[in-house]
Each structure stands twice: as C-alpha cells, then as structure tokens.
PDB file with one MODEL, atoms N, CA, C and O in Angstrom:
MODEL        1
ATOM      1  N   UNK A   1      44.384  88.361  -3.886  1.00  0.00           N
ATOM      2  CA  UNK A   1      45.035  89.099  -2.826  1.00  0.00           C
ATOM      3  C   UNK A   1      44.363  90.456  -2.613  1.00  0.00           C
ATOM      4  O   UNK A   1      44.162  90.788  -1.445  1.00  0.00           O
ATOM      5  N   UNK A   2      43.970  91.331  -3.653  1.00  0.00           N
ATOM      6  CA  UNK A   2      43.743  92.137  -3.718  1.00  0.00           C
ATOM      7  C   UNK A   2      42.098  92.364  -3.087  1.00  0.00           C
ATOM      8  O   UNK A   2      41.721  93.407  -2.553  1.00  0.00           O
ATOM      9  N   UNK A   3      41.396  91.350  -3.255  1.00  0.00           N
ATOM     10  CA  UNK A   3      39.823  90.933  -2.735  1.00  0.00           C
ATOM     11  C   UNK A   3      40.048  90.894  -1.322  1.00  0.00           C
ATOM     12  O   UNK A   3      39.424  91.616  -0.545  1.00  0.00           O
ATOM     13  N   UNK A   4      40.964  90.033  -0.950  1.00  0.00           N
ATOM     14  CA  UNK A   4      41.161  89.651   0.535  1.00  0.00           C
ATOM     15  C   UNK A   4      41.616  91.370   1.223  1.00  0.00           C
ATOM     16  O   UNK A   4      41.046  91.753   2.245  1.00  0.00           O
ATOM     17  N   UNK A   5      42.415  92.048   0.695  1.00  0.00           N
ATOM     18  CA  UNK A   5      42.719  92.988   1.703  1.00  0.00           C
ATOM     19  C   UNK A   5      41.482  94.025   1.419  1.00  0.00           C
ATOM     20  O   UNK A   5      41.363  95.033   2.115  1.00  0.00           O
ATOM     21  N   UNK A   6      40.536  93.713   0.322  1.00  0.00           N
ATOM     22  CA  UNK A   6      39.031  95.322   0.478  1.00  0.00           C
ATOM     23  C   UNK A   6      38.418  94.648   1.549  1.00  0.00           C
ATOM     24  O   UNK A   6      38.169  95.424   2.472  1.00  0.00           O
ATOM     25  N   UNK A   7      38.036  93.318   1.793  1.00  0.00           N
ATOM     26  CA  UNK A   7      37.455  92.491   2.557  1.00  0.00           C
ATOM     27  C   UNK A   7      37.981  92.742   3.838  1.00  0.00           C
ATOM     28  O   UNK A   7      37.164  92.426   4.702  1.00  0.00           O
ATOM     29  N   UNK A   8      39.016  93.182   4.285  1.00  0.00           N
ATOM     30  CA  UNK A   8      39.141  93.554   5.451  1.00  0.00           C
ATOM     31  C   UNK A   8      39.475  94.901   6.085  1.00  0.00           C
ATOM     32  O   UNK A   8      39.857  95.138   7.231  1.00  0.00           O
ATOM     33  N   UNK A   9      39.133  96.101   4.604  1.00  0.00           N
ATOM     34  CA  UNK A   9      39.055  97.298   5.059  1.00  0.00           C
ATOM     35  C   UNK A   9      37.784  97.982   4.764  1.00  0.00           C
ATOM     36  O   UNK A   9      37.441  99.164   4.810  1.00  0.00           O
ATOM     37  N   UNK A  10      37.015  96.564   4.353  1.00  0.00           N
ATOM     38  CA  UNK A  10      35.398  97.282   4.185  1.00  0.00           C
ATOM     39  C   UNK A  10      34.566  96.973   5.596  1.00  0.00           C
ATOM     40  O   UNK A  10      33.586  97.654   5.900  1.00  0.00           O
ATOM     41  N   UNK A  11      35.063  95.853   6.451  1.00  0.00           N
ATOM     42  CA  UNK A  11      34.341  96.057   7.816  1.00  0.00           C
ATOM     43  C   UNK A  11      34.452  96.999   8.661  1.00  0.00           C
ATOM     44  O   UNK A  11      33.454  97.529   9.149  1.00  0.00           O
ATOM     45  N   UNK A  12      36.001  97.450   9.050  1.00  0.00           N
ATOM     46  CA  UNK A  12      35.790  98.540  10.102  1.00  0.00           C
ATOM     47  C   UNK A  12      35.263  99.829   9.204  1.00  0.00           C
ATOM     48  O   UNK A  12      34.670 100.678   9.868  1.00  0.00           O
ATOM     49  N   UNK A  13      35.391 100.086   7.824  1.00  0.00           N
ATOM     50  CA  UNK A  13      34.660 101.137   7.299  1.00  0.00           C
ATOM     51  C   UNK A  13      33.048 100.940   7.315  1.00  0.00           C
ATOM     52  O   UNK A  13      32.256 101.838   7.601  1.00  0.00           O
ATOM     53  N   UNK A  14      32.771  99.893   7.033  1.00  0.00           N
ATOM     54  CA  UNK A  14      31.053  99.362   7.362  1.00  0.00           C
ATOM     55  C   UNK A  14      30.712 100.080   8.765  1.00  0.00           C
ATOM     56  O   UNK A  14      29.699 100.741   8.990  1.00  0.00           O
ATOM     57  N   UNK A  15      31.513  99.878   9.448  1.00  0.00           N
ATOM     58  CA  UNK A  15      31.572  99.677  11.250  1.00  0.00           C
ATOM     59  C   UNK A  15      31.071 101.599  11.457  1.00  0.00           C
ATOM     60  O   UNK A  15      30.135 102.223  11.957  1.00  0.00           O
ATOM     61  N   UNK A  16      32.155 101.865  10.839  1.00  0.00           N
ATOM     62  CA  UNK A  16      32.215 103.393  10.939  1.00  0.00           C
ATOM     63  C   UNK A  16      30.517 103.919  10.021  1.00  0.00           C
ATOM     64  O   UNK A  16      29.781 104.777  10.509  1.00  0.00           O
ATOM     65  N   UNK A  17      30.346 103.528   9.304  1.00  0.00           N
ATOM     66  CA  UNK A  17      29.707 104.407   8.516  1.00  0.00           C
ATOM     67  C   UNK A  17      27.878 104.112   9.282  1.00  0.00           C
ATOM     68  O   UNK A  17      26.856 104.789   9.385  1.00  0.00           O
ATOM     69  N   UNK A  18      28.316 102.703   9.670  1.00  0.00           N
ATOM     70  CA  UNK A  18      26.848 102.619  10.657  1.00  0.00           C
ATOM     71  C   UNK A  18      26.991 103.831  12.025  1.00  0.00           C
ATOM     72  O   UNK A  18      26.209 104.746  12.285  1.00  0.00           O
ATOM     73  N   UNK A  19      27.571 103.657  12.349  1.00  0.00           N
ATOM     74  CA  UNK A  19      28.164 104.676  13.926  1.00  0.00           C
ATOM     75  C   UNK A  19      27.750 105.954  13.177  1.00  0.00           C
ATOM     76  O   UNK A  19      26.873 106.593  13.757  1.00  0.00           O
ATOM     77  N   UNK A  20      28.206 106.484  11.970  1.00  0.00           N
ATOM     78  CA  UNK A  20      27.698 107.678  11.367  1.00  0.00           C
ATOM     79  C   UNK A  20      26.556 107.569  11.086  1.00  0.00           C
ATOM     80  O   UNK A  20      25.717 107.861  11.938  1.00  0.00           O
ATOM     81  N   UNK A  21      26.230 107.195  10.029  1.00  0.00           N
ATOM     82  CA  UNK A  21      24.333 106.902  10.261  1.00  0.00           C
ATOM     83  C   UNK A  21      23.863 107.625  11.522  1.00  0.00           C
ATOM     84  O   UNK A  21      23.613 108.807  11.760  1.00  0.00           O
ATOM     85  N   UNK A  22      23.831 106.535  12.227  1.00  0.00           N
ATOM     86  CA  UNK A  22      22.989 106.540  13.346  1.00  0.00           C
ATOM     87  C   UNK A  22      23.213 108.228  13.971  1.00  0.00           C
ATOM     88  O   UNK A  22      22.256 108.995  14.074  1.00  0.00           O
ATOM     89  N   UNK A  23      24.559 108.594  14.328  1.00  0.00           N
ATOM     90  CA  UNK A  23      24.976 110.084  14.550  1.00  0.00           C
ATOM     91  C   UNK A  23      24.067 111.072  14.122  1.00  0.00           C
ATOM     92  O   UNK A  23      23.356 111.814  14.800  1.00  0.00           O
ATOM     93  N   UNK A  24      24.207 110.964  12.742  1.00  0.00           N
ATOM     94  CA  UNK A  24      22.739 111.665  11.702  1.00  0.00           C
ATOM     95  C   UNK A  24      21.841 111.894  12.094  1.00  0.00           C
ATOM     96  O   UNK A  24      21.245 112.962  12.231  1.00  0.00           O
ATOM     97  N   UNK A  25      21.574 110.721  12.377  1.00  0.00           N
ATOM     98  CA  UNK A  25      19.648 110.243  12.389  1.00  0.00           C
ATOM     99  C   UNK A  25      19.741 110.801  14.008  1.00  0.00           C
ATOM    100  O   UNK A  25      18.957 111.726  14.213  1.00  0.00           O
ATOM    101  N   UNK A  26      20.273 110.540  14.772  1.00  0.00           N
ATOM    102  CA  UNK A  26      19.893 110.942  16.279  1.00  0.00           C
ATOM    103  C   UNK A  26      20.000 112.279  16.160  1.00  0.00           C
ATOM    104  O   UNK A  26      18.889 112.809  16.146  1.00  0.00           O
ATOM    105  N   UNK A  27      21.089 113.191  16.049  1.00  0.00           N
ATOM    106  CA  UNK A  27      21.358 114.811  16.183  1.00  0.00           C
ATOM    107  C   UNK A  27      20.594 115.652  14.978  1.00  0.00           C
ATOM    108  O   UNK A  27      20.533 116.880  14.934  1.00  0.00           O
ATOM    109  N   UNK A  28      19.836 114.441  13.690  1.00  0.00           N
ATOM    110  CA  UNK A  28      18.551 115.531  12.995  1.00  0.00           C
ATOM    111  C   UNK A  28      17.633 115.119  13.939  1.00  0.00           C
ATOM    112  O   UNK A  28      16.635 115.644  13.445  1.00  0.00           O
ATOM    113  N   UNK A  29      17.310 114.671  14.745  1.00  0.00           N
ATOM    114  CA  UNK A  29      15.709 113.617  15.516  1.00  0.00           C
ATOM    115  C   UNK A  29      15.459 115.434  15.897  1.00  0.00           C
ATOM    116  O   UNK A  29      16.404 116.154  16.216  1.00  0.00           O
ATOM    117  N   UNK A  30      14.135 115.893  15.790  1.00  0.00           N
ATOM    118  CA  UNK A  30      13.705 117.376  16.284  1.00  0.00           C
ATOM    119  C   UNK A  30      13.103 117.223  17.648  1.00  0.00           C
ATOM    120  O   UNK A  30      13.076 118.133  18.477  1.00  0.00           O
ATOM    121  N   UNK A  31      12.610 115.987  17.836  1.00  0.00           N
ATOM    122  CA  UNK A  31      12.192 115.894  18.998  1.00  0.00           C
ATOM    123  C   UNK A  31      12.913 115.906  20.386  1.00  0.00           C
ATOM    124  O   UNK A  31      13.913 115.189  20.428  1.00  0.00           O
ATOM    125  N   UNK A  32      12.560 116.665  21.665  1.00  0.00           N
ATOM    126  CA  UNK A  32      13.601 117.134  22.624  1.00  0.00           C
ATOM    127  C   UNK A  32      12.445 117.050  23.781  1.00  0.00           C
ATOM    128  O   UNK A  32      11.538 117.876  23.886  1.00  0.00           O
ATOM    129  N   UNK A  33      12.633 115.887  24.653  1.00  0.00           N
ATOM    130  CA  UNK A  33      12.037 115.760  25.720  1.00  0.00           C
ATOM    131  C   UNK A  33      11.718 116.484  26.500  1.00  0.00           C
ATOM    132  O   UNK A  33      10.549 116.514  26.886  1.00  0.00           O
ATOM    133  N   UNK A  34      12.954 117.550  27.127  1.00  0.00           N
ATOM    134  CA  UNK A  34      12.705 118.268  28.147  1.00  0.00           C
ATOM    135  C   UNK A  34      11.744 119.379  27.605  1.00  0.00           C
ATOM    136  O   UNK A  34      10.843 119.580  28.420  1.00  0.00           O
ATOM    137  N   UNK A  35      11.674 119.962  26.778  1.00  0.00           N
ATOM    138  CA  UNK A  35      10.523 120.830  26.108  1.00  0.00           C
ATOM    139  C   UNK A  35       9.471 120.429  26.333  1.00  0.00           C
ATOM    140  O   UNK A  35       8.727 121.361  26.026  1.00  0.00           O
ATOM    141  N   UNK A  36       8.832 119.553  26.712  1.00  0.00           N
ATOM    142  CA  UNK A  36       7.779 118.805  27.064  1.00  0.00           C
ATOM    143  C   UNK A  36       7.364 118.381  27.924  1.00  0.00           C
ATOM    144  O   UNK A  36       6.163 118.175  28.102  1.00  0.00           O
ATOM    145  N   UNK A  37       8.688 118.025  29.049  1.00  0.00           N
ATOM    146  CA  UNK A  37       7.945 116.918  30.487  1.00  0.00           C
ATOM    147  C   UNK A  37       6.713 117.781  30.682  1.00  0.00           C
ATOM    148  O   UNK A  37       6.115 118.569  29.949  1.00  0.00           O
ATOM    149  N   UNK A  38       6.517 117.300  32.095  1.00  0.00           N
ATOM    150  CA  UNK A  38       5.150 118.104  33.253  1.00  0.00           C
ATOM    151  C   UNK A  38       5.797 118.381  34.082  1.00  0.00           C
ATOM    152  O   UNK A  38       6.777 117.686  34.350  1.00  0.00           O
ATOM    153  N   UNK A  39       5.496 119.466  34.770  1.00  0.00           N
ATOM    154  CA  UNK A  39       6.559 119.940  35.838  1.00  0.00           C
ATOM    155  C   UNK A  39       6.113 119.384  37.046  1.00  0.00           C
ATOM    156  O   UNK A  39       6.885 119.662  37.964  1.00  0.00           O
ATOM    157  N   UNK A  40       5.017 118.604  37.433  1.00  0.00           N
ATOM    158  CA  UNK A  40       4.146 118.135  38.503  1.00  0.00           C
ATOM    159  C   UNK A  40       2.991 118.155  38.700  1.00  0.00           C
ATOM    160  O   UNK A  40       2.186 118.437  37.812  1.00  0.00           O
ATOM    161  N   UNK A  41       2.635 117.839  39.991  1.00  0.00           N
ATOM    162  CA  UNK A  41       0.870 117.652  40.248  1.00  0.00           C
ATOM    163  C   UNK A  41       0.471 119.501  40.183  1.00  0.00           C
ATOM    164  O   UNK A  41       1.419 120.192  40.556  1.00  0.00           O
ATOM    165  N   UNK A  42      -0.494 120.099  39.860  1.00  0.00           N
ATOM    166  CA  UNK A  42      -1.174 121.369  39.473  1.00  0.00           C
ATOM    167  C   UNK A  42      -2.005 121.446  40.785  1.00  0.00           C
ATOM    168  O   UNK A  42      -2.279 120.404  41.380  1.00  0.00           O
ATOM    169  N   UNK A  43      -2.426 122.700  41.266  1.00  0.00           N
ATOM    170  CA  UNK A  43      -3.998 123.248  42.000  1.00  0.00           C
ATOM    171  C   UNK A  43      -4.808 121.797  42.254  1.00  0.00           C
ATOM    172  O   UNK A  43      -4.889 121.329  43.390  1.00  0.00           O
ATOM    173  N   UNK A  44      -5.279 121.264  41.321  1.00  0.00           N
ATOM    174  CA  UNK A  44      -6.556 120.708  41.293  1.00  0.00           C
ATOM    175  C   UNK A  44      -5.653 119.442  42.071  1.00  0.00           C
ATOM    176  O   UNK A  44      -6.229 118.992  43.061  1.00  0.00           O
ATOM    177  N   UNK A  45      -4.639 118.967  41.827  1.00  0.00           N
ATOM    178  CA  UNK A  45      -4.480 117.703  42.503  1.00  0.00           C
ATOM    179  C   UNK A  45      -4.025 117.790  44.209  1.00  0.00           C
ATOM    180  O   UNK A  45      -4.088 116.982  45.136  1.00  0.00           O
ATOM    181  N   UNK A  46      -3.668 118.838  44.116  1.00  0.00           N
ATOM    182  CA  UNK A  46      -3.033 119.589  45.383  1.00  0.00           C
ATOM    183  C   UNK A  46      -4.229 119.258  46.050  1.00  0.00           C
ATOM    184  O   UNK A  46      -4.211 118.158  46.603  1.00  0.00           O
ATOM    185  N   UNK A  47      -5.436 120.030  46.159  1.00  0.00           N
ATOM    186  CA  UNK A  47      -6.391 120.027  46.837  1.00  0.00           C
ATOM    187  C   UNK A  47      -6.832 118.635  46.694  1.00  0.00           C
ATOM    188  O   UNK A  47      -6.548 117.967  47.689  1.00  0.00           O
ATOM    189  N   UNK A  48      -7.290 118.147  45.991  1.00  0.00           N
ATOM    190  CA  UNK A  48      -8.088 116.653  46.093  1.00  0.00           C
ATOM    191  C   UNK A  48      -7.278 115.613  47.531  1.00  0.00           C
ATOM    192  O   UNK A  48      -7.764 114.884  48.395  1.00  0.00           O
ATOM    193  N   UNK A  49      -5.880 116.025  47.198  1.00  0.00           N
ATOM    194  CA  UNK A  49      -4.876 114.848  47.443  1.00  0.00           C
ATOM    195  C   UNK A  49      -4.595 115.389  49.067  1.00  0.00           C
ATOM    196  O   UNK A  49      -4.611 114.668  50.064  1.00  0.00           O
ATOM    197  N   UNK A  50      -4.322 116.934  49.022  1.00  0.00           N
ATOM    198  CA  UNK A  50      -4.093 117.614  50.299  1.00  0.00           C
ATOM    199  C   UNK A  50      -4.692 117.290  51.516  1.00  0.00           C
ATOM    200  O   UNK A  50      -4.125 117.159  52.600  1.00  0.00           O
ATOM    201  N   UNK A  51      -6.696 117.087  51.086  1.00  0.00           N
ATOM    202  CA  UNK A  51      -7.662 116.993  52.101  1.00  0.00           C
ATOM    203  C   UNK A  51      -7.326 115.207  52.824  1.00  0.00           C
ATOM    204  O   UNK A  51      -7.040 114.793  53.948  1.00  0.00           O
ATOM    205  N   UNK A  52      -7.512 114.676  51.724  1.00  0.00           N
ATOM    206  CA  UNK A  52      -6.681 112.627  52.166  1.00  0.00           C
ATOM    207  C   UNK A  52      -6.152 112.476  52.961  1.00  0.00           C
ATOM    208  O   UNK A  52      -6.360 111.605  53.805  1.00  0.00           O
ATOM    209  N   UNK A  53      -4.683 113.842  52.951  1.00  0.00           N
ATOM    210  CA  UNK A  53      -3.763 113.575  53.537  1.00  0.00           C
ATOM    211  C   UNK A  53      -3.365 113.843  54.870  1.00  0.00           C
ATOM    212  O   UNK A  53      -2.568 113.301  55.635  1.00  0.00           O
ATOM    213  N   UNK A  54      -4.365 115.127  54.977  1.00  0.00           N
ATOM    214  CA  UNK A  54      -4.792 115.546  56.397  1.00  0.00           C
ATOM    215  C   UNK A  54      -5.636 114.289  57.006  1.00  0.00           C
ATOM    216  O   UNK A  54      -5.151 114.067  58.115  1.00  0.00           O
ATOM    217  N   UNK A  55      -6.557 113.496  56.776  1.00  0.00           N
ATOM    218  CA  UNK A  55      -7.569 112.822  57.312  1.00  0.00           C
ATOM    219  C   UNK A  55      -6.325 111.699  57.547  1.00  0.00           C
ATOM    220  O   UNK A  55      -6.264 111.365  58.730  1.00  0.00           O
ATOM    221  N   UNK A  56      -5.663 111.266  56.978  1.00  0.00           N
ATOM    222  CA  UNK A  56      -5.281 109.966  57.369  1.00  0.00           C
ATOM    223  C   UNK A  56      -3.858 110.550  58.674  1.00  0.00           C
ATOM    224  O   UNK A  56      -3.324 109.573  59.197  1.00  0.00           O
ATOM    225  N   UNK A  57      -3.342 111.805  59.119  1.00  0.00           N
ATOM    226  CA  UNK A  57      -2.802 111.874  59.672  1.00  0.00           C
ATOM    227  C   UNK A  57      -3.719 111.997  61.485  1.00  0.00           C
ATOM    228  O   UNK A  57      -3.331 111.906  62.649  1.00  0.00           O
ATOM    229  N   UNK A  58      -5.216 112.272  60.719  1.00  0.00           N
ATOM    230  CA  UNK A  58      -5.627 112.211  62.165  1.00  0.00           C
ATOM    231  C   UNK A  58      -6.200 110.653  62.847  1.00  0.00           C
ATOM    232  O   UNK A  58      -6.540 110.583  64.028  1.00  0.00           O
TER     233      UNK A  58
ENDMDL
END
C-alpha cells in the first residue's frame, strides 16, 4: 500500500522537478539575442542596392 501511494506522488513531483530543471537551465543560459541581432543593411549595401533600384524604375 504504502509503494502504491510513493508511486503516485513521485510522478507529479518528477513532473515538477523536470519543469524546474529546465527553469534553471533556461534563466542561467547567458546568452541574450537581442544584444546581438544586426540592426540592417549598412552604407555599403545602401549604395550597391540603391543604384539597381533606380535603373529598374526607369
């Protein structure tokens, strides 16, 4: 009796302690995307792409 009822308060505690884990592991992760994107095309693509874009409107 006593087997049967740990057996059914060790899954939702299993349940929980994975959900924690993972909590951990994501909110230590140091890595932070937005610190990083590209903010867009720069000078150099501007111009390359700019001159194209004039020619194909004429």
């Amino acid at each position: 009796m006593l087997i049967a009822s740990l057996s059914l308060f060790r899954q939702p505690l299993n349940f929980v302690a994975v959900k924690w884990q993972t909590l951990i592991r994501v909110a230590g992760d140091p890595y932070r995307p937005e610190l990083h994107y590209m903010r867009g095309p720069g000078p150099k693509w501007r111009a390359k792409y700019q001159a194209s874009r004039l020619n194909r409107a004429l």
